[in-house]
C-alpha positions as CSV (number, residue, x, y, z in Angstrom):
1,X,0.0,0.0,0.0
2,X,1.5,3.0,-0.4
3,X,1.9,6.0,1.9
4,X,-0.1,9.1,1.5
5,X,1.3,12.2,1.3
6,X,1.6,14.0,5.3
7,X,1.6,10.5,6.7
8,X,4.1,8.8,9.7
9,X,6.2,6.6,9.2
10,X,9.1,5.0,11.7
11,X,9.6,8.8,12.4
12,X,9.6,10.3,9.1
13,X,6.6,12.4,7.2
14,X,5.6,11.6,3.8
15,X,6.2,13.8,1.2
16,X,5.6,12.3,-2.1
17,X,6.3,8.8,-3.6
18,X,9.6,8.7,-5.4
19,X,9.5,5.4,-7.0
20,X,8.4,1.7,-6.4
21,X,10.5,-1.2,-7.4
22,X,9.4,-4.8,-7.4
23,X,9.7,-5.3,-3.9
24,X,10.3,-1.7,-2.0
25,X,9.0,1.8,-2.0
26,X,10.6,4.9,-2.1
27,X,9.8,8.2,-0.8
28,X,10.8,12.1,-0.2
29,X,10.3,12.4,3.6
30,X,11.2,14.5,6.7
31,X,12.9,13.3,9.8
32,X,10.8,13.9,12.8
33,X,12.9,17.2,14.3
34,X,14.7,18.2,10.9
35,X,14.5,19.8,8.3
36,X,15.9,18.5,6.3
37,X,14.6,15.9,3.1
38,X,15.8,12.6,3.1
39,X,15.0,9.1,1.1
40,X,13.1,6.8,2.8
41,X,13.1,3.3,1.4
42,X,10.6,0.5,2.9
43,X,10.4,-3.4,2.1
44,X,6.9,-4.4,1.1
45,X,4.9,-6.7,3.7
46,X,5.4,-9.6,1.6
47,X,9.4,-9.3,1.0
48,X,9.6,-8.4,4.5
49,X,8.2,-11.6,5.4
50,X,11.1,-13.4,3.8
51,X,14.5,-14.1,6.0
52,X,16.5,-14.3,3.1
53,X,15.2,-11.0,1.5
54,X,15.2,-9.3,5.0
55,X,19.3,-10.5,5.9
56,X,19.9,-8.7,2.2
57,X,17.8,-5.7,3.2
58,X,19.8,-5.2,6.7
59,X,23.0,-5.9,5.0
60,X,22.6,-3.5,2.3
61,X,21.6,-0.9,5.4
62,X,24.3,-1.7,7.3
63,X,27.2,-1.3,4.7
64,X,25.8,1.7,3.6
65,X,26.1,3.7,7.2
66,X,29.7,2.4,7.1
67,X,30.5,4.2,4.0
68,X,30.4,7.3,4.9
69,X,32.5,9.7,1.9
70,X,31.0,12.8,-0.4
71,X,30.6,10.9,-3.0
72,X,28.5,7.7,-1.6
73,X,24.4,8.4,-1.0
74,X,24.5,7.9,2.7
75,X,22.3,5.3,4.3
76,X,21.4,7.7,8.1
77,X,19.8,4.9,9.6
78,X,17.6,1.4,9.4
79,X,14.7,-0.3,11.2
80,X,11.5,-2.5,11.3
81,X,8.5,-0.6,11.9
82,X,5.5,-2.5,12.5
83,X,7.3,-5.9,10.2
84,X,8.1,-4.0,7.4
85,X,12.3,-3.2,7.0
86,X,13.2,0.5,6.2
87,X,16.3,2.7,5.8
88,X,16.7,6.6,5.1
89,X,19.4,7.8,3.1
90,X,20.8,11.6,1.9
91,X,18.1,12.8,-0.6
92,X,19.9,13.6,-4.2
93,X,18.3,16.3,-5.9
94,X,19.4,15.5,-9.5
95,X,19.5,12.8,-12.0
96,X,21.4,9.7,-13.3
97,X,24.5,9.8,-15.3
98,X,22.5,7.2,-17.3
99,X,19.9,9.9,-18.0
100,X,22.6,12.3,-18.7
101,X,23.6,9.8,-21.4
102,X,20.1,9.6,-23.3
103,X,19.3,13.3,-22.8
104,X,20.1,14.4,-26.2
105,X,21.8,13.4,-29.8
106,X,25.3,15.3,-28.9
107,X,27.9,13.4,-27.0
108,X,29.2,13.9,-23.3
109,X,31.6,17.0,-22.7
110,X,34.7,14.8,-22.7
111,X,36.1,17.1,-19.4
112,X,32.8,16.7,-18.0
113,X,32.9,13.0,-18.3
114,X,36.2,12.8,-17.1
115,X,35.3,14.6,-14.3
116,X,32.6,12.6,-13.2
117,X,34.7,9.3,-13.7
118,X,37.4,10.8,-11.3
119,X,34.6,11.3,-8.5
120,X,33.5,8.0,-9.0
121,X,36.8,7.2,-8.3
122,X,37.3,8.7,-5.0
123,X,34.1,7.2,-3.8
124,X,35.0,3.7,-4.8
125,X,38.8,3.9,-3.9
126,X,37.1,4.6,-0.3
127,X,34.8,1.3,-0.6
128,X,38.0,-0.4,-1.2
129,X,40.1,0.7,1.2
130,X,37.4,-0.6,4.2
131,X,37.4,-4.1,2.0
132,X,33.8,-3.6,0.3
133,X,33.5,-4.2,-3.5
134,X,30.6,-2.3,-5.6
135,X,29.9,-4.8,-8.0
136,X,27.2,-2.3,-10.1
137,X,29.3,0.2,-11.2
138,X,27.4,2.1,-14.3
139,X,25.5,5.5,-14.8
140,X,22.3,4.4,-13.9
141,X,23.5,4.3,-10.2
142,X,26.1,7.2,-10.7
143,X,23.9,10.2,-8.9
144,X,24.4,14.2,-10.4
145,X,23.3,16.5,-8.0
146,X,22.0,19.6,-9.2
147,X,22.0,21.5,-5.7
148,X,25.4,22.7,-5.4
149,X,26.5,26.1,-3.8
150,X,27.2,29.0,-5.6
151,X,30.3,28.6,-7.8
152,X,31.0,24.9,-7.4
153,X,31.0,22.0,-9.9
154,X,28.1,19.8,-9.6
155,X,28.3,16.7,-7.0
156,X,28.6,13.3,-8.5
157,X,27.7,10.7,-5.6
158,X,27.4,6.9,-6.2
159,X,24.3,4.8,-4.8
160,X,23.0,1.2,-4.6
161,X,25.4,-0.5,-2.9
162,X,22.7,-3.5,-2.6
163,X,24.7,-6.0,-4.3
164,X,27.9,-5.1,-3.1
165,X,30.5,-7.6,-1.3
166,X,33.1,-7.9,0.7
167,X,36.7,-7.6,-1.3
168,X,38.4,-11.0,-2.1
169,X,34.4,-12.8,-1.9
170,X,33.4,-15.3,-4.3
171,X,29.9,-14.8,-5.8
172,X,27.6,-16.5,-8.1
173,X,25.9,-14.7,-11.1
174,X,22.5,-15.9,-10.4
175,X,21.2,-15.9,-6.4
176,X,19.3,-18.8,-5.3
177,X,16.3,-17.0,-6.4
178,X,17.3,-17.0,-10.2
179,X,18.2,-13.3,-9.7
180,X,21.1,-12.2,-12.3
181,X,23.3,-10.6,-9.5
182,X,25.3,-8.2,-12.0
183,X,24.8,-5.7,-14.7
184,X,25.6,-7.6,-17.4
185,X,26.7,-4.9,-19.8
186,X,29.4,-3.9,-17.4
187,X,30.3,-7.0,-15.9
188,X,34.3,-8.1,-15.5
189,X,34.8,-11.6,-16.6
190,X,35.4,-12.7,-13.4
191,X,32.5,-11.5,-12.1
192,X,30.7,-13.6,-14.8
193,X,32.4,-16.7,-13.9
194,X,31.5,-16.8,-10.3
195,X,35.5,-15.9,-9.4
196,X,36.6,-14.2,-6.5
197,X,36.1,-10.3,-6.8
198,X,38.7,-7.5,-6.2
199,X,38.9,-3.8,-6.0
200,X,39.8,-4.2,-9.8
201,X,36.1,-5.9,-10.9
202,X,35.2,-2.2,-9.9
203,X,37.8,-0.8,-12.2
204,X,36.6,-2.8,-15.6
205,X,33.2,-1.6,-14.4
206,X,34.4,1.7,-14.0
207,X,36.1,1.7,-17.5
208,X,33.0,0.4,-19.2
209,X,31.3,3.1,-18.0
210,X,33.4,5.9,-19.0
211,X,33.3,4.1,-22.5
212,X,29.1,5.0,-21.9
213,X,29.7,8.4,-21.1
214,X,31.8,9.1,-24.1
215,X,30.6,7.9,-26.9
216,X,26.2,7.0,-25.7
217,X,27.0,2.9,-25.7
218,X,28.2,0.2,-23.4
219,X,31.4,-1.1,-24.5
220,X,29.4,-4.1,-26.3
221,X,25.9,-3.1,-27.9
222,X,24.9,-6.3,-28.7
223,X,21.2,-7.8,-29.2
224,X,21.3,-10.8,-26.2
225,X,22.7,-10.6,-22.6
226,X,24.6,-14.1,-24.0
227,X,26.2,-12.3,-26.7
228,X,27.4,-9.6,-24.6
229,X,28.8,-11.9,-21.5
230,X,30.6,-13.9,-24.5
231,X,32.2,-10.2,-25.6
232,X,33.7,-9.2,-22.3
233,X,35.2,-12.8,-21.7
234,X,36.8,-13.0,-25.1
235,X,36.3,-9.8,-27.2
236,X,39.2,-7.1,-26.7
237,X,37.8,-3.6,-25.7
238,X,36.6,-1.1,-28.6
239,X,38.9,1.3,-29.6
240,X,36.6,4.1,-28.8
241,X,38.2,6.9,-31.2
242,X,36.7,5.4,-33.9
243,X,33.3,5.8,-32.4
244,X,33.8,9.7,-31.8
245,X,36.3,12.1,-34.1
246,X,37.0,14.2,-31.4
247,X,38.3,11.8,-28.8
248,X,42.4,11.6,-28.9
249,X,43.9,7.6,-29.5
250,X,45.5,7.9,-25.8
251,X,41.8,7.5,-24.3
252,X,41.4,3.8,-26.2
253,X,45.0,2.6,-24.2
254,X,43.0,3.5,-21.0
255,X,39.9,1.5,-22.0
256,X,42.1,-1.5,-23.2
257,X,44.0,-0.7,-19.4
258,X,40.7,-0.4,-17.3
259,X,39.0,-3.7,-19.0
260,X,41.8,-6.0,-19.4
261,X,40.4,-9.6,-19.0
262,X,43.2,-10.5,-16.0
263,X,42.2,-7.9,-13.0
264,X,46.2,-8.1,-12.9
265,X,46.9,-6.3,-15.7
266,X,44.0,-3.4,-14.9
267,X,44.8,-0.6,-13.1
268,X,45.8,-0.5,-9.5
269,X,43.5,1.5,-8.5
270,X,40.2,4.2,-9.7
271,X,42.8,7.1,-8.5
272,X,45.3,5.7,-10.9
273,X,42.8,5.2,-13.6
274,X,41.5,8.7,-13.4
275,X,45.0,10.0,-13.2
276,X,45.6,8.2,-16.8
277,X,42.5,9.6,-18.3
278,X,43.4,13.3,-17.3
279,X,46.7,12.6,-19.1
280,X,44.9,11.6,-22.3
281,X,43.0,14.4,-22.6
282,X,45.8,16.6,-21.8
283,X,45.6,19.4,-24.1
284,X,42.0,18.2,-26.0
285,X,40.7,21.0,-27.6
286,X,36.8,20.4,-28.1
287,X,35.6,20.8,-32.0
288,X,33.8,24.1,-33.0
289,X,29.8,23.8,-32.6
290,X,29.1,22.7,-36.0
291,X,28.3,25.7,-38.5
292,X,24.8,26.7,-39.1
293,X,23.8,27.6,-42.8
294,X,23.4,31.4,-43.2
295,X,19.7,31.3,-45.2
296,X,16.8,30.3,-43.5
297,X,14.6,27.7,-44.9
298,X,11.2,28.6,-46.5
């Protein structure tokens, strides 16, 4: 059922729904004695009647109030109120990188797109140094905030850490429940094969998505989720230059780099990813605005 707007809830006044998922409900809300507007996210009755959904739900919660950095959504706090699980979190006012992506027919700002990549970075260099590994990377959960005070870039903060693990875990693909437990799309082989994940399953993730941001595809746009695991376990990386003019050859090294198929041979870190794709575009000039014809159409 879900929650009227001026409504209680485990403390918290409805504002408006922001969203309902197949199990969970998400809403703009007020802590009882603030002001300010948080994200309140509650289990359904029926998934919270499940042990195995609930242990994922606390988990989840839990993780997320020990990751506390600028870039990560906060989770403030968890409960059960009246059976049903629940956790609040900072409230983003903005949009998805992924939305950024589909917004228009122009490509990213290359520096803009680097820039988000490199606060992606801090955030999960931060996950990895407590032991936890994202496992989601991508711009659908890559959060752009467009509240930001005067004279300040925007704030890039990354969110749904519901799948994450702990570093050096091994993990199936597919939970118990027949639930694919990856983003397929930007998925690290080893993360496909069931292997033991690292800081640098993050890092293919994390160059798959700056291949997104730059050119509007995943590295592999291919028609079946079978055809696409197949491309990141034996296909080498796109050179992306040849999807966009403007991008310089240095940017396809770091691509090749980010998603090699041994985590060995990636990166050692997001910092040092980041650091390499700043030195790519070092002196990238962007093209002129194409030209508009002088006449007007009839």
């Amino acid at each position: 059922m879900i929650l009227p707007p001026g409504s209680e809830f485990a403390g918290h006044r409805i504002e408006r729904i922001l969203g309902r998922g197949g199990m969970s409900e998400v809403y703009l809300v007020h802590r009882e004695g603030s002001t300010e507007l948080e994200t309140l996210k509650i289990l359904d009755a029926a998934a919270s009647q499940s042990e195995v959904i609930r242990r994922k739900f606390v988990a989840e919660a839990e993780l997320g109030v020990r990751l506390r950095h600028r870039n990560i959504v906060a989770v403030h706090a968890h409960g059960d109120c009246d059976g049903r699980l629940w956790m609040s979190m900072h409230y983003v006012d903005g949009y998805s990188a992924a939305r950024l992506v589909a917004r228009g027919q122009i490509p990213m700002d290359v520096l803009r797109a680097a820039r988000i990549v490199d606060e992606v970075s801090h955030a999960l260099d931060h996950a990895h140094g407590v032991g936890v590994v994202h496992r989601d990377v991508k711009p659908a959960n890559i959060l752009i905030s467009t509240v930001v005070d005067p004279g300040e870039l925007e704030q890039v903060l990354l969110s749904d850490w519901g799948i994450a693990r702990m570093v050096d875990e091994r993990m199936p693909l597919v939970s118990d429940d027949g639930t694919v437990l990856a983003s397929i799309g930007y998925a690290a082989p080893e993360l496909l094969r069931g292997e033991t994940l690292t800081a640098r399953t993050d890092i293919y993730a994390l160059g798959a998505t700056l291949v997104e941001l730059l050119t509007g595809r995943t590295p592999f746009p291919l028609p079946t989720q079978f055809a696409v695991m197949n491309a990141h376990l034996t296909r080498t990386p796109p050179d992306i230059s040849t999807r966009r003019a403007d991008l310089p050859r240095a940017v396809d090294a770091v691509v090749h780099r980010a998603m090699a198929k041994d985590p060995a041979d990636r990166f050692g870190s997001c910092h040092d990813m980041s650091v390499a794709v700043a030195r790519a575009l070092e002196g990238y000039v962007p093209p002129p605005p194409p030209l508009r014809p002088w006449y007007r159409r009839r």
